[in-house]
Each structure stands twice: as C-alpha cells, then as structure tokens.
C-alpha positions as CSV (number, residue, x, y, z in Angstrom):
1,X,3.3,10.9,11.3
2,X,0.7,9.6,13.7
3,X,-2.2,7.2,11.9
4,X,-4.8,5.1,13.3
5,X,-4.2,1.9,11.1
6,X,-1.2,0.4,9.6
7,X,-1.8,-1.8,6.9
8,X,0.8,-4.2,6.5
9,X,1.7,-6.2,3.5
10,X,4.7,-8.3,1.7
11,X,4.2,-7.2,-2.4
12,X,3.0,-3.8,-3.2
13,X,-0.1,-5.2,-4.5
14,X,-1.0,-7.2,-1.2
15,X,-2.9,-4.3,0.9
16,X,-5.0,-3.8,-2.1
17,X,-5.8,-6.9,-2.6
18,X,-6.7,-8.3,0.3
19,X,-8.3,-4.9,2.7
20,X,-8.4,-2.1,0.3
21,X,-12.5,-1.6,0.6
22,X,-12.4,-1.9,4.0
23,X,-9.3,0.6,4.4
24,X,-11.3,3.2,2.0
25,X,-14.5,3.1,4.4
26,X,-12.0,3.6,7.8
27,X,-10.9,6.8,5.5
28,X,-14.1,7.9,4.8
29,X,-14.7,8.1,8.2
30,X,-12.2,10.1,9.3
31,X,-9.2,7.8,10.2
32,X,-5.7,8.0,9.2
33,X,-4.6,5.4,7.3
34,X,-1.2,4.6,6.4
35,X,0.2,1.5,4.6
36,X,3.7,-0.5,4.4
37,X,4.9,-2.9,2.1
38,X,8.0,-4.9,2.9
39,X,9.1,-5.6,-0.7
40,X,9.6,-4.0,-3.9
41,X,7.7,-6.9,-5.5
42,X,11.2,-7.6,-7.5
43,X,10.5,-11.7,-7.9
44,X,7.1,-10.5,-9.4
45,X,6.2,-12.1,-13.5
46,X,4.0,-8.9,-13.6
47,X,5.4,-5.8,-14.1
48,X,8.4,-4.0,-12.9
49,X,9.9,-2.5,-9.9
50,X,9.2,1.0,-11.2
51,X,5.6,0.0,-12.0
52,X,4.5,-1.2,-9.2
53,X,5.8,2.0,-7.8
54,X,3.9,4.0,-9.9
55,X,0.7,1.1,-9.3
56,X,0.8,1.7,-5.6
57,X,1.2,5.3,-5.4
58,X,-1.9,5.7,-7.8
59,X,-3.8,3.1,-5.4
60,X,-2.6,5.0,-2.4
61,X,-4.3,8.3,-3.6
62,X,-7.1,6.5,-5.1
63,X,-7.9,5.2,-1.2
64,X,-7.0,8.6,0.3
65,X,-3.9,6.7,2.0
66,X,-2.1,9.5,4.6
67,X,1.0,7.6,3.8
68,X,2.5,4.9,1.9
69,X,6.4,3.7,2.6
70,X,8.7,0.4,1.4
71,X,11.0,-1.4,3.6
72,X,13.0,-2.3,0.2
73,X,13.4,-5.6,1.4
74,X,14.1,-9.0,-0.4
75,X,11.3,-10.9,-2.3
C-alpha cells in the first residue's frame, strides 16, 4: 500500500505519544497515513504484549491510520 507518511516508532505507544495530533490533522486532510513500530513493547512494566496490541490497534482506528504494522523486533 502506497501512503504519504510513515510514522516511525520503537514501542507501540511511541507514535502516539509523541505525533499523534499532528498525524490525525494530515488525515483529516486527506493523506494517507500509515505507522510502524519496531517492537512489541515486551521489556515494557505496563501492560502486555497482547495489550498493547489491542492499545494500538484501537489508537490506529481512533486516528484513521491506513495501516499499522510490527517489525517484531527486540526491546
């Protein structure tokens, strides 16, 4: 899939965190917006692996995020 930004981030909580308003207003206007995070979060003292799957994907359709994929790689 083709987008116009790629948000990048490490934890599946960093994108939000850090650009999330400024993501949601590049959707509003009409761009496609994708995000990656590079870890599962695993090292994380809040919540599981499984929730912060279930965390980002709810964040992802709150934003109106095209896509949202995880490298799966180490924390």
């Amino acid at each position: 899939m083709k987008v116009d930004i790629l948000a990048i981030g490490v934890h599946p909580d960093d994108v939000e965190l850090g650009c999330s308003g400024t993501l949601i207003n590049e959707v509003k206007s009409g761009k496609k917006v994708a995000i990656l995070d590079l870890t599962q979060g695993e090292l994380g003292t809040r919540g599981t692996v499984e929730t912060r799957y279930e965390e980002a994907a709810n964040a992802a359709m709150i934003m109106g995020v095209h896509a949202r994929e995880n490298l799966k790689m180490r924390d």
